[in-house]
MOPAC internal coordinates of N, CA, C and O (Angstrom, degrees):
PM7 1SCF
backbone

  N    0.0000 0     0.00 0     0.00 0    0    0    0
  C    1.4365 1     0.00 0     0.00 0    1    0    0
  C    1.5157 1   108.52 1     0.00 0    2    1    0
  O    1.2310 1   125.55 1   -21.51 1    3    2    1
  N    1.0064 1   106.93 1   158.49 1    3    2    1
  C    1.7518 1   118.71 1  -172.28 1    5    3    2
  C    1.8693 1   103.98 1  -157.60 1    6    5    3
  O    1.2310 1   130.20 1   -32.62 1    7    6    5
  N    1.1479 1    97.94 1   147.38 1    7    6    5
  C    1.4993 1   100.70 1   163.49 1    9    7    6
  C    1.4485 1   122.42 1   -98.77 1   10    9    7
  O    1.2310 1   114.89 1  -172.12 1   11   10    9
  N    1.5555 1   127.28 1     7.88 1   11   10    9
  C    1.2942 1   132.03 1   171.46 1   13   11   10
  C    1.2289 1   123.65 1  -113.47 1   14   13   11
  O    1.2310 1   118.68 1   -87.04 1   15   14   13
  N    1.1422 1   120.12 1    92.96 1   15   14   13
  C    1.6689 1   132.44 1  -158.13 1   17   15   14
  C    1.4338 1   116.18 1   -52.75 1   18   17   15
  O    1.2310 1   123.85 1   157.57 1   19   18   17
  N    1.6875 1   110.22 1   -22.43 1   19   18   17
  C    1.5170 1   116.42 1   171.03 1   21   19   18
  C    1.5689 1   121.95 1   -65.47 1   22   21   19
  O    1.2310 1   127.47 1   143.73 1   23   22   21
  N    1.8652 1   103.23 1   -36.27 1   23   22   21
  C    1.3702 1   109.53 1  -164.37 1   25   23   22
  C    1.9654 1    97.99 1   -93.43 1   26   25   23
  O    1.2310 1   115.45 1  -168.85 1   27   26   25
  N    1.7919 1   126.23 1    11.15 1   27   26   25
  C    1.0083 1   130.71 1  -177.04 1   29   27   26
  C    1.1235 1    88.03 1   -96.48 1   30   29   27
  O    1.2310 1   109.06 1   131.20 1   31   30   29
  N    1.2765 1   138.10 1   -48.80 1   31   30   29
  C    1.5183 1   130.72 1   175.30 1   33   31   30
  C    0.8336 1   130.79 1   -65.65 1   34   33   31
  O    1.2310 1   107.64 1   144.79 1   35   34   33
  N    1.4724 1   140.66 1   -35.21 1   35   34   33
  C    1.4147 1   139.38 1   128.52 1   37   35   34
  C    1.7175 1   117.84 1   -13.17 1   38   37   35
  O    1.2310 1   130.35 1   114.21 1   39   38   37
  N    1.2432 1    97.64 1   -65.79 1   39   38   37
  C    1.6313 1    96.02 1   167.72 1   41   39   38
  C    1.2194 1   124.40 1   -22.31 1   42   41   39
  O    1.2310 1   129.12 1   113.84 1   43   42   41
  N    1.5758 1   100.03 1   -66.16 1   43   42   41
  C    1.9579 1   124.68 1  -151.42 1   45   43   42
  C    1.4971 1    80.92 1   -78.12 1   46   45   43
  O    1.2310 1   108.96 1   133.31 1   47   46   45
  N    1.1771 1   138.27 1   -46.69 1   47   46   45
  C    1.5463 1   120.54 1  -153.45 1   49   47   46
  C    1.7078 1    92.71 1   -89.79 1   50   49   47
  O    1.2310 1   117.47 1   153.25 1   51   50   49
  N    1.2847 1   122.42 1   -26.75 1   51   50   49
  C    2.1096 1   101.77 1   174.80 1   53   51   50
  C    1.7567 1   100.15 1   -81.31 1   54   53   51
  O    1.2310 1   132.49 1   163.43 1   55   54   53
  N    0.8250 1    93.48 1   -16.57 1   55   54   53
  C    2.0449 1    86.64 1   167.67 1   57   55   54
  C    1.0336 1    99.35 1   -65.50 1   58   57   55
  O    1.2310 1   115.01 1    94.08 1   59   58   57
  N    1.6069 1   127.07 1   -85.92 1   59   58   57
  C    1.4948 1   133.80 1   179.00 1   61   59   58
  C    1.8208 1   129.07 1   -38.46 1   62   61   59
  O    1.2310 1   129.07 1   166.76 1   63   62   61
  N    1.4644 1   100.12 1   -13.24 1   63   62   61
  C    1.7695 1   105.43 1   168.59 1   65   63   62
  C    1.2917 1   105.98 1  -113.10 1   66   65   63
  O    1.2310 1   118.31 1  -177.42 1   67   66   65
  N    1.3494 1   120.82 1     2.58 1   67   66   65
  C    1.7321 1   136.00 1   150.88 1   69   67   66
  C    1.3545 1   132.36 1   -94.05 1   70   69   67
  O    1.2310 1   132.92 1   177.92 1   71   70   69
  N    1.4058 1    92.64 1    -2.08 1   71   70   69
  C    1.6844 1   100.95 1  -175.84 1   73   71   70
  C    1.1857 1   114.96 1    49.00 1   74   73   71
  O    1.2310 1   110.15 1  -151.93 1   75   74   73
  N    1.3635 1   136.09 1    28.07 1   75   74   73
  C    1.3199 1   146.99 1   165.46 1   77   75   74
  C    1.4904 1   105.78 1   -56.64 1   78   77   75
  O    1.2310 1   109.44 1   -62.32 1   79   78   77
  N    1.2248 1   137.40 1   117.68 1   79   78   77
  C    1.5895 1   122.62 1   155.02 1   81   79   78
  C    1.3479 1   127.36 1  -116.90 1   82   81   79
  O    1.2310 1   116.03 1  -161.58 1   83   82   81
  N    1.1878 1   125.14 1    18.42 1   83   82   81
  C    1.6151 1   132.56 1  -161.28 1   85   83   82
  C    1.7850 1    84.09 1  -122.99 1   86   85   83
  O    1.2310 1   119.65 1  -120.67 1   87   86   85
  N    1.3447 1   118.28 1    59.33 1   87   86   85
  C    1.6934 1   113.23 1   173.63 1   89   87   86
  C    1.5900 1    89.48 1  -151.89 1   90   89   87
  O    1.2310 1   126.42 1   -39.98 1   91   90   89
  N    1.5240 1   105.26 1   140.02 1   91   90   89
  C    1.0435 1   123.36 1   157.16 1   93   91   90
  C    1.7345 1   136.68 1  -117.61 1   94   93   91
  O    1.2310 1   108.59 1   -74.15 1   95   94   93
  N    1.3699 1   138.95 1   105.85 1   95   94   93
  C    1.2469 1   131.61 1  -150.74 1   97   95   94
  C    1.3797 1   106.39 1   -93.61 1   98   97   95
  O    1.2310 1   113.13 1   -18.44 1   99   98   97
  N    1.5778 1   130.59 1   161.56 1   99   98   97
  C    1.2650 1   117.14 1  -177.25 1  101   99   98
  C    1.8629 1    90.87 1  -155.66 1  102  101   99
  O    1.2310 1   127.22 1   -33.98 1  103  102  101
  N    1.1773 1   103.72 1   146.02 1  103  102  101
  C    2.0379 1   102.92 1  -176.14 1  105  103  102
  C    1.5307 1    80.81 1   -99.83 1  106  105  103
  O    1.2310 1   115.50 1   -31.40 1  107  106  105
  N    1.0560 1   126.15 1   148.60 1  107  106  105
  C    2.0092 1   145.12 1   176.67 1  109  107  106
  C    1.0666 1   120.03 1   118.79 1  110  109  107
  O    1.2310 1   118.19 1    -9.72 1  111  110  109
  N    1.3605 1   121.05 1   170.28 1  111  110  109
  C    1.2831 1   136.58 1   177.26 1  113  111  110
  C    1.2655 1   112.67 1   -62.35 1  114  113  111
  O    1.2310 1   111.97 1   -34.53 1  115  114  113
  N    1.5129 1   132.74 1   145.47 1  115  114  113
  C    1.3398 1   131.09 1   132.52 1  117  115  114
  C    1.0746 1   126.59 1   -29.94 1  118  117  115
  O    1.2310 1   115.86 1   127.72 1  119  118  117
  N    1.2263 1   125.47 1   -52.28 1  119  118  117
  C    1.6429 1   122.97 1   176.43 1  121  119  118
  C    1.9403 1   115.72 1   -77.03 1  122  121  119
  O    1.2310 1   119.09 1  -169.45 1  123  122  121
  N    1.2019 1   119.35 1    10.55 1  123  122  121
  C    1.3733 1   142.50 1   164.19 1  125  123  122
  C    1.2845 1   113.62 1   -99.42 1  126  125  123
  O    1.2310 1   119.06 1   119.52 1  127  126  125
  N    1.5502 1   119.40 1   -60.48 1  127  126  125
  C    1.5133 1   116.20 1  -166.91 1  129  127  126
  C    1.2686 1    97.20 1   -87.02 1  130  129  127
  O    1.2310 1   114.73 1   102.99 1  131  130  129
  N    1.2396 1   127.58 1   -77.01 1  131  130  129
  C    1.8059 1   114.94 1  -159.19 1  133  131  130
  C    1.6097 1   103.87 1   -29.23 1  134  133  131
  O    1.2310 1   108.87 1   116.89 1  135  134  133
  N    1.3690 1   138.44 1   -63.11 1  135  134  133
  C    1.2512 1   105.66 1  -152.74 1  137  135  134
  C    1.6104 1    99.34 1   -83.47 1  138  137  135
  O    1.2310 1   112.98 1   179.21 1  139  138  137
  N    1.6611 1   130.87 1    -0.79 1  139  138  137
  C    1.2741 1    97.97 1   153.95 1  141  139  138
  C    1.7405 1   136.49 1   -78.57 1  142  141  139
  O    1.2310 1   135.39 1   173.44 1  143  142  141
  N    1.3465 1    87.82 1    -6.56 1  143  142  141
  C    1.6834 1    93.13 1   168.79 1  145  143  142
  C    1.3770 1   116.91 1   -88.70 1  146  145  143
  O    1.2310 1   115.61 1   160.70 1  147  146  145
  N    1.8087 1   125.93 1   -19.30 1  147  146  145
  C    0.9815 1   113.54 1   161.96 1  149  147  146
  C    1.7445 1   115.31 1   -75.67 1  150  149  147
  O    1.2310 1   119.32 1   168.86 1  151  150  149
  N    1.4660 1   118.91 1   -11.14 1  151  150  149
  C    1.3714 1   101.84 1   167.73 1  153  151  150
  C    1.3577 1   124.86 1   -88.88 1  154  153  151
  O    1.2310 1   127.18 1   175.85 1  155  154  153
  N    1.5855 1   103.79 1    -4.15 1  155  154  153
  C    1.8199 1   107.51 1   167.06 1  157  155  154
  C    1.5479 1   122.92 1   -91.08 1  158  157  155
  O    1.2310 1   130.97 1  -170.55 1  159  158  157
  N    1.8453 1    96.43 1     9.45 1  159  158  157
  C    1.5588 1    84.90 1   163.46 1  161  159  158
  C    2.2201 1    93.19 1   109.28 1  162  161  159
  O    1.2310 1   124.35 1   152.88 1  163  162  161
  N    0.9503 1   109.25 1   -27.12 1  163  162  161
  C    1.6130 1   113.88 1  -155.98 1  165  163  162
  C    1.3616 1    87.78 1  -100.95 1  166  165  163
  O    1.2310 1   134.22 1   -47.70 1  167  166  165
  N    1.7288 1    90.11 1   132.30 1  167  166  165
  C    1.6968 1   131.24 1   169.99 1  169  167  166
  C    1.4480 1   124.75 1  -107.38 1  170  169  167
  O    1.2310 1   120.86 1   -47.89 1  171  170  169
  N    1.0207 1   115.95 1   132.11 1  171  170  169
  C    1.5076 1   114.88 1   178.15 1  173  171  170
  C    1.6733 1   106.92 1  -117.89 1  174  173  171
  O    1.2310 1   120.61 1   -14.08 1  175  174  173
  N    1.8154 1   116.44 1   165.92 1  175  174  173
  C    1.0493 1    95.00 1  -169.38 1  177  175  174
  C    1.2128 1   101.11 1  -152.02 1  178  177  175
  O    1.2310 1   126.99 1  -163.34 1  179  178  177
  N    1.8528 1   104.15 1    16.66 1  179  178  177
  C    1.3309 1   131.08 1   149.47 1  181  179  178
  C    1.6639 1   141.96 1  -138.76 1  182  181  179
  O    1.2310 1   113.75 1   -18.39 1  183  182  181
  N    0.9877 1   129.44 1   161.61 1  183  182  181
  C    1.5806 1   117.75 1  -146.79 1  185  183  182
  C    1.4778 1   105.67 1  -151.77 1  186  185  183
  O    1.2310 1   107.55 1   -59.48 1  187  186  185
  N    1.4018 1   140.82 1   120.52 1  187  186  185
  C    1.1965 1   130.34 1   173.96 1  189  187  186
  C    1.8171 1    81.31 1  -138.90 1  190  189  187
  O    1.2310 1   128.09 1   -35.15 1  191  190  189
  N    1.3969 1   102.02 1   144.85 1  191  190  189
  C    1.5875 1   118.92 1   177.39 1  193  191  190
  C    1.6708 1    86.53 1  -142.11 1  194  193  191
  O    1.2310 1   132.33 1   -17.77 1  195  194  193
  N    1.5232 1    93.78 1   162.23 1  195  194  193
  C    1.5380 1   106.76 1  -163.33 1  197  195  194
  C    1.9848 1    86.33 1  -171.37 1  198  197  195
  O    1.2310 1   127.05 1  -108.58 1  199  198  197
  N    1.7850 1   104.05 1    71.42 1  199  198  197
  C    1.5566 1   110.11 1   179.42 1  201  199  198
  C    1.1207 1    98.66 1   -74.65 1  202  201  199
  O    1.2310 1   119.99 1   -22.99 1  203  202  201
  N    1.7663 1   117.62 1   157.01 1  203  202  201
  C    1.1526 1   122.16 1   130.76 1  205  203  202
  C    1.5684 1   147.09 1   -10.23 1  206  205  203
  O    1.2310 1   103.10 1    -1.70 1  207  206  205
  N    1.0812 1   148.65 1   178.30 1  207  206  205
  C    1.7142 1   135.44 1  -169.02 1  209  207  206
  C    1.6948 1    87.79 1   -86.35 1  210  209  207
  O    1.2310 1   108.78 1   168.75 1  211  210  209
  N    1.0412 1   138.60 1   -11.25 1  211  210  209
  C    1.4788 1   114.22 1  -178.14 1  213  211  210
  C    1.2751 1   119.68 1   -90.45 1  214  213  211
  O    1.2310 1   130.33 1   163.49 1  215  214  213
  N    1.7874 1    97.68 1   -16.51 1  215  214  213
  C    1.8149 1   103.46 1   174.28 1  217  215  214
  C    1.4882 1   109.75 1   100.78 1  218  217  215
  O    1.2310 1   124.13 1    15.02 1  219  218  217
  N    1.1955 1   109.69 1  -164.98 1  219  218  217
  C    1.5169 1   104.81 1  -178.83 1  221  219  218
  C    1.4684 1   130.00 1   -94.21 1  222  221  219
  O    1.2310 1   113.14 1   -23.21 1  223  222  221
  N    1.0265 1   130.57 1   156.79 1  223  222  221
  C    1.0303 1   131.98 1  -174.32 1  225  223  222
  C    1.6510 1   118.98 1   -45.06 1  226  225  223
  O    1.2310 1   115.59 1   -23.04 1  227  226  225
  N    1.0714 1   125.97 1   156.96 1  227  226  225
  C    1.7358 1   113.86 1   160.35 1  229  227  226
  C    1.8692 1   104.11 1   -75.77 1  230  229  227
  O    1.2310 1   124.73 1   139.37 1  231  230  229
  N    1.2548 1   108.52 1   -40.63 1  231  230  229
  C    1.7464 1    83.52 1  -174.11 1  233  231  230
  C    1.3148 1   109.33 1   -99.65 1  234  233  231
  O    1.2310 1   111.21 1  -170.49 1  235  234  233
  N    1.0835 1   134.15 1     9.51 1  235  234  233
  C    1.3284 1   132.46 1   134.73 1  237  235  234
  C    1.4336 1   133.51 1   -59.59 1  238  237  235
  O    1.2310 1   120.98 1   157.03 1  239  238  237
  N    1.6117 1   115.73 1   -22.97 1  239  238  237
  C    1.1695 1   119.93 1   162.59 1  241  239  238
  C    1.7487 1   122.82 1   -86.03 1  242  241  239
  O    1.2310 1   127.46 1   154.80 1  243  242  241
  N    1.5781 1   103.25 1   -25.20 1  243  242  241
  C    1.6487 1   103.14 1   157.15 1  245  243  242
  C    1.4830 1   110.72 1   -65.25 1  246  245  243
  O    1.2310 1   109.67 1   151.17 1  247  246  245
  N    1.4785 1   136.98 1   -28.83 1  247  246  245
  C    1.1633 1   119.86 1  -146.24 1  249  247  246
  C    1.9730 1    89.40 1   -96.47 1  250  249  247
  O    1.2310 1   137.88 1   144.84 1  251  250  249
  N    1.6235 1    82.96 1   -35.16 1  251  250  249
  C    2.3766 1    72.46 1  -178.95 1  253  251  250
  C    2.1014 1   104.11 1   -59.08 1  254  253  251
  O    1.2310 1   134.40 1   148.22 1  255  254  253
  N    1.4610 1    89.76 1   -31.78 1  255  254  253
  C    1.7488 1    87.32 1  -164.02 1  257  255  254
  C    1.8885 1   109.64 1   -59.77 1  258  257  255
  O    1.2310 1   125.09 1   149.89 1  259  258  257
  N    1.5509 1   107.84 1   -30.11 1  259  258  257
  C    1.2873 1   139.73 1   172.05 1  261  259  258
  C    1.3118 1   105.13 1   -68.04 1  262  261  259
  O    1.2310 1   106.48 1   128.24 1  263  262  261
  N    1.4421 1   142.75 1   -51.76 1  263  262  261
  C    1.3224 1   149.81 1  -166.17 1  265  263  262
  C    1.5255 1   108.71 1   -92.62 1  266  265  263
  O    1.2310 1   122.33 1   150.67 1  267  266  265
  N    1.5162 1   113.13 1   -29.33 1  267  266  265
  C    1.9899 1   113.80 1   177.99 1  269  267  266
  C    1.7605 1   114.02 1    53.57 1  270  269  267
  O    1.2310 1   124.45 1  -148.47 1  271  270  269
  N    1.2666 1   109.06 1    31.53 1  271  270  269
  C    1.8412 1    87.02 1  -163.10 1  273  271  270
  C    1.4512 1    89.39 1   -52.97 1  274  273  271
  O    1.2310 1   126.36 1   -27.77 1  275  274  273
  N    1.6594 1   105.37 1   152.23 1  275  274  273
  C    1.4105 1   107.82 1   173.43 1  277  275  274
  C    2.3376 1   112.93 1   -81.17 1  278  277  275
  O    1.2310 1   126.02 1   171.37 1  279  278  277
  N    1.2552 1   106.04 1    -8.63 1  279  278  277
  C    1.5600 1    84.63 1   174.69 1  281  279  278
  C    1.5103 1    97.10 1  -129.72 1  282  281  279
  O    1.2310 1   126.25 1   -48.91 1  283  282  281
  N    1.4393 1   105.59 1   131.09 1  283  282  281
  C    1.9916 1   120.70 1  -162.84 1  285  283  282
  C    1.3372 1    94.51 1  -140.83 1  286  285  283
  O    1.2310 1   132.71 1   -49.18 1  287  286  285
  N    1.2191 1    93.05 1   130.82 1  287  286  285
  C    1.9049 1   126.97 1   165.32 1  289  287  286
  C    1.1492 1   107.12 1  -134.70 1  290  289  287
  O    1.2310 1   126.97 1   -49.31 1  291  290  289
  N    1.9997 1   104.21 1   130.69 1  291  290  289
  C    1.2207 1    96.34 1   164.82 1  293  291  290
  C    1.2578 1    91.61 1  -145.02 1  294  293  291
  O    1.2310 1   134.45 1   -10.61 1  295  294  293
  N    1.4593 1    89.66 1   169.39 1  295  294  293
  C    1.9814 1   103.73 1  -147.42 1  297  295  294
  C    1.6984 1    89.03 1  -122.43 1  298  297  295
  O    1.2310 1   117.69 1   -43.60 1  299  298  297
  N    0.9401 1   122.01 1   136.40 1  299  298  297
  C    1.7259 1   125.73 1   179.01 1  301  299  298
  C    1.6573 1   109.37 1  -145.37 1  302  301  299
  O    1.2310 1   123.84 1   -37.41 1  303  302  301
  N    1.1271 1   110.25 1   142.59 1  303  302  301
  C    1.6172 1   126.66 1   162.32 1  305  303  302
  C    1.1079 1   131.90 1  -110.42 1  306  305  303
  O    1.2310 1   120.80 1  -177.37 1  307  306  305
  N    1.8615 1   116.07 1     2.63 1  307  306  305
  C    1.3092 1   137.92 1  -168.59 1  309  307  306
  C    1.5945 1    94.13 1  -124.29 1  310  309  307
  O    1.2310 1   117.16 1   -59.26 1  311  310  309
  N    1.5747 1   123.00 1   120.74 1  311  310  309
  C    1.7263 1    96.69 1   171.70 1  313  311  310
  C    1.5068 1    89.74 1   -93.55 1  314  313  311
  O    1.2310 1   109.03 1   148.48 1  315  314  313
  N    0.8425 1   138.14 1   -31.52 1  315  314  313
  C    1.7252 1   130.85 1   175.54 1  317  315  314
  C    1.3888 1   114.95 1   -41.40 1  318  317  315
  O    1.2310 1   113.12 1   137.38 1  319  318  317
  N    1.2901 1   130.61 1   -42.62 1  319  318  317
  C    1.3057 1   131.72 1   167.73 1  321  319  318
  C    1.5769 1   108.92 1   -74.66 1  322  321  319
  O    1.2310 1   121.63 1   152.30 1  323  322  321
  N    1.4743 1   114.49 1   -27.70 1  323  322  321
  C    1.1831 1   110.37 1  -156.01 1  325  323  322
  C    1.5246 1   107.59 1   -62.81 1  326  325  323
  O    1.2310 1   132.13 1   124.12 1  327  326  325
  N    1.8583 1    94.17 1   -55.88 1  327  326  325
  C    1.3426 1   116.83 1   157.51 1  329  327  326
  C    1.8687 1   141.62 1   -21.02 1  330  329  327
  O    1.2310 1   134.28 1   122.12 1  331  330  329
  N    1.5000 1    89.99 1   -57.88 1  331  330  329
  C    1.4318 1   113.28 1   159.27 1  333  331  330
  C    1.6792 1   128.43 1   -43.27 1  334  333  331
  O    1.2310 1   131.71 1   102.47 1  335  334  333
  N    1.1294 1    95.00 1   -77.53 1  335  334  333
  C    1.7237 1   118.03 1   148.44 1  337  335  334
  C    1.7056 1   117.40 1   -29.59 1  338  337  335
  O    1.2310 1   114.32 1   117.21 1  339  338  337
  N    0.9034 1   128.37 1   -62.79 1  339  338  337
  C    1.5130 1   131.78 1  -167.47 1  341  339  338
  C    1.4455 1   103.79 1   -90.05 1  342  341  339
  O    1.2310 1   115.23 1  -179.59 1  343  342  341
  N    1.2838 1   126.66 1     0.41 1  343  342  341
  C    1.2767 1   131.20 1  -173.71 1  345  343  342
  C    1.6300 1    96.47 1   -97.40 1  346  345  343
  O    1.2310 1   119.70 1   144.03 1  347  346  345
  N    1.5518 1   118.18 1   -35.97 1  347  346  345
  C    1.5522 1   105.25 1   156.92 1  349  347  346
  C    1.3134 1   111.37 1   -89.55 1  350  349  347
  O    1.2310 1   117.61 1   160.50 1  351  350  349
  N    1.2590 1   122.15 1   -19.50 1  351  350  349
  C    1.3906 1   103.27 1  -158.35 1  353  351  350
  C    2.2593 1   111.94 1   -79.88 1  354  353  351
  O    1.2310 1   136.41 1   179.58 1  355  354  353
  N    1.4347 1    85.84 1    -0.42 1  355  354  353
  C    1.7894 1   106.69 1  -160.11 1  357  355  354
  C    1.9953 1    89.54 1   -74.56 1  358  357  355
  O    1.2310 1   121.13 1   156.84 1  359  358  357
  N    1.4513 1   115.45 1   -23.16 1  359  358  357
  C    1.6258 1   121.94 1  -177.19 1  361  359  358
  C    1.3514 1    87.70 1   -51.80 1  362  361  359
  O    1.2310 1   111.90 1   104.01 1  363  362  361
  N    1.1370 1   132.88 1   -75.99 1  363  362  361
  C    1.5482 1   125.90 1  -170.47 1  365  363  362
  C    1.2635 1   118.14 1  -103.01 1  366  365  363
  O    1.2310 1   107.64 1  -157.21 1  367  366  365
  N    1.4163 1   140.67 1    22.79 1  367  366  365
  C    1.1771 1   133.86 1   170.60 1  369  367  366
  C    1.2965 1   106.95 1  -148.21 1  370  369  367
  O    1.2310 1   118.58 1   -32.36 1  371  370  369
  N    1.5412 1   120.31 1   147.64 1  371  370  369
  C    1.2437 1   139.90 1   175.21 1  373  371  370
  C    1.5472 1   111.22 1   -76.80 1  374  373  371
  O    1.2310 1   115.60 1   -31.27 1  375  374  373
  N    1.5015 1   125.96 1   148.73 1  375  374  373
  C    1.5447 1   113.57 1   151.97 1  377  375  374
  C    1.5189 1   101.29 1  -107.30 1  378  377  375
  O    1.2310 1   134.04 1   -53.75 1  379  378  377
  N    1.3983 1    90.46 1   126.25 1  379  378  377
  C    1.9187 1   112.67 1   177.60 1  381  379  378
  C    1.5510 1    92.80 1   -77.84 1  382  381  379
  O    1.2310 1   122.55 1   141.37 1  383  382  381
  N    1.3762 1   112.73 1   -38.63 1  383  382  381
  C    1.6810 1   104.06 1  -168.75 1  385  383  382
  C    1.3588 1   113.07 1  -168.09 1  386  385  383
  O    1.2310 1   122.62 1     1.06 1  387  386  385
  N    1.3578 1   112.58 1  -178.94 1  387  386  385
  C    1.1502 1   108.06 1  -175.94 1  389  387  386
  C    1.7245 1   117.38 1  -151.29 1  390  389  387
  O    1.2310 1   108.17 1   -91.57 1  391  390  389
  N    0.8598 1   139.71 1    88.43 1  391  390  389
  C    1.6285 1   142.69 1  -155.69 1  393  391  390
  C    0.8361 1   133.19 1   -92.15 1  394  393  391
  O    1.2310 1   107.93 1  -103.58 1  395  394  393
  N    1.4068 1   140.13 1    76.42 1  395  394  393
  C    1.4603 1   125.90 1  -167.98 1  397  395  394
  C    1.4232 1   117.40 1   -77.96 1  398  397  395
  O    1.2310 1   122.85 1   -27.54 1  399  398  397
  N    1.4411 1   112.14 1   152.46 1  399  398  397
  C    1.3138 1   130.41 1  -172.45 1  401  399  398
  C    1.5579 1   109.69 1  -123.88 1  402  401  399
  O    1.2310 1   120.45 1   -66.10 1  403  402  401
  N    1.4171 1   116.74 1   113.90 1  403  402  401
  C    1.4547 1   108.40 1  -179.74 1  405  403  402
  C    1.7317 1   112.30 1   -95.35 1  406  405  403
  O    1.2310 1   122.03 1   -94.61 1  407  406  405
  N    1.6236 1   113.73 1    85.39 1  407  406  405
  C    1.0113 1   113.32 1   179.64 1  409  407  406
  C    1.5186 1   130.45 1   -74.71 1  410  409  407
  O    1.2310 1   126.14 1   179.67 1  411  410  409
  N    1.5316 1   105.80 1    -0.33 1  411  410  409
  C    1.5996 1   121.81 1   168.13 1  413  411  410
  C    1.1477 1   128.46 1  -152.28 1  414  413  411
  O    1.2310 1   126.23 1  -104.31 1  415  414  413
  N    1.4076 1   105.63 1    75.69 1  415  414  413
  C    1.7837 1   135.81 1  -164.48 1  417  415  414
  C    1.8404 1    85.23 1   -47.11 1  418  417  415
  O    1.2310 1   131.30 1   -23.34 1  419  418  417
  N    1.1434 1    95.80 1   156.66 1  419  418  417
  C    1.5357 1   112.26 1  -174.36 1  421  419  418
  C    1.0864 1   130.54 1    46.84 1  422  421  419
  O    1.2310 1   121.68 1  -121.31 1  423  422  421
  N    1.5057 1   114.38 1    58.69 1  423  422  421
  C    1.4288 1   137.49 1  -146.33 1  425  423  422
  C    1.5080 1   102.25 1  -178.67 1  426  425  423
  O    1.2310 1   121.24 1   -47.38 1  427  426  425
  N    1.4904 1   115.23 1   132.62 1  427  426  425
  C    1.1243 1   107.77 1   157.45 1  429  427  426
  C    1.0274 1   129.71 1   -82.21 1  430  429  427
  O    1.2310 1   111.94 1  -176.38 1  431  430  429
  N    1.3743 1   132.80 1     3.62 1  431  430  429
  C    1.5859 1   139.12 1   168.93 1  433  431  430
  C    2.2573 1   108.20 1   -56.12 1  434  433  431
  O    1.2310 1   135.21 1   -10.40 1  435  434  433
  N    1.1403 1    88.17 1   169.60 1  435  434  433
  C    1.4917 1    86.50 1   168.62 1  437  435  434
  C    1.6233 1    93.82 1   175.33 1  438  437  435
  O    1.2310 1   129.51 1   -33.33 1  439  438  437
  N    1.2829 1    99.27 1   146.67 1  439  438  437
  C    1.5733 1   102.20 1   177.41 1  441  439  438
  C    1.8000 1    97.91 1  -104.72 1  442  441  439
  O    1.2310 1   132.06 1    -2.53 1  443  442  441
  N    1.4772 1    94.31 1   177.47 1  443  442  441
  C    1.7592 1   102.99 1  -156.12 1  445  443  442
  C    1.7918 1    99.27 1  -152.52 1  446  445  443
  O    1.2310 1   120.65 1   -70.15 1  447  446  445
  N    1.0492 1   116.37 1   109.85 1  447  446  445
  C    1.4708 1   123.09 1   178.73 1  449  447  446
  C    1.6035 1    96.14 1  -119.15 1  450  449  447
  O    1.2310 1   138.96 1   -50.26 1  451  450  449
  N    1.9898 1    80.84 1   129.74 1  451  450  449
  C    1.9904 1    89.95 1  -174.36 1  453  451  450
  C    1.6105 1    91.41 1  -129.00 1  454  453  451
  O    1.2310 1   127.31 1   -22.96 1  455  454  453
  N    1.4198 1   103.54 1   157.04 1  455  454  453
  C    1.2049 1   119.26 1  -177.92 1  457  455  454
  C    1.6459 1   100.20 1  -133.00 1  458  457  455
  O    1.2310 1   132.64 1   -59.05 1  459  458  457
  N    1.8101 1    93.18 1   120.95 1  459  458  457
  C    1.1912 1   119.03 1  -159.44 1  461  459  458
  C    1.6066 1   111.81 1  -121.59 1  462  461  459
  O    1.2310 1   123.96 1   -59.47 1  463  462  461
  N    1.6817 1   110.01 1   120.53 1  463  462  461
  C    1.2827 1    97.21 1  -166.49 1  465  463  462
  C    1.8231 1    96.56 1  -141.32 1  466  465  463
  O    1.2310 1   130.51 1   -26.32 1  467  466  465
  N    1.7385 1    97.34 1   153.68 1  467  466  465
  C    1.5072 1   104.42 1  -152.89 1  469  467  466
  C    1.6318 1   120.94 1   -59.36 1  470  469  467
  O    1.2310 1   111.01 1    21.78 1  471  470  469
  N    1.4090 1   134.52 1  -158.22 1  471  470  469
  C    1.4838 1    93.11 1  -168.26 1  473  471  470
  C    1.9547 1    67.25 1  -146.70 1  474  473  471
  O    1.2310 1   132.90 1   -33.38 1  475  474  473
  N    1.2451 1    92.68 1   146.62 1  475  474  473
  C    1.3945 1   107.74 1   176.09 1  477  475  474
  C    1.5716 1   143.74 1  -106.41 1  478  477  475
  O    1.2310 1   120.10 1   180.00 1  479  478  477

């Protein structure tokens, strides 16, 4: 899911010049679609989000804590949000790791992909 209907089409057409067919695209929010896909019945049982610098939503973070997919990536460019975020999200999930990516050398920015797994 995406909220920019240009970059959903982009999607559908590198699926379709990948012959990918097990993908489904959707234009909205996370905090819009999941619980309409949890009211159509549909489970997922993996999750990668990649928010904006403010991070994720608050009821988007009840609804993953509510939903558990068991394999989670999340991709951040804010560690202040990142931080924020994983500070609830750590109630039910572990961080296995944490990776930074320096996508703009000479910069103090840096992006950070964590791999987050449920806690037992």
């Amino acid at each position: 899911m995406e909220t920019i209907p240009e970059a959903v089409e982009d999607a559908k057409q590198n699926a379709d010049l990948n012959g990918i067919t097990n993908t489904h695209y959707e234009v909205g929010s996370a905090e819009d679609v999941i619980p309409q896909w949890r009211k159509e019945g549909h489970h997922f049982d993996a999750l990668v989000v990649d928010p904006p610098r403010t991070g994720l939503d608050n009821d988007l973070i009840e609804q993953i804590i509510k939903e558990r997919p068991a394999k989670f990536a999340y991709v951040s460019c804010n560690m202040a949000s990142l931080a924020r975020n994983l500070g609830r999200l750590t109630s039910v999930y572990h961080v296995d790791y944490i990776q930074p990516v320096d996508m703009m050398p000479q910069t103090t920015r840096c992006e950070a992909v964590v791999k987050l797994s449920q806690r037992v």
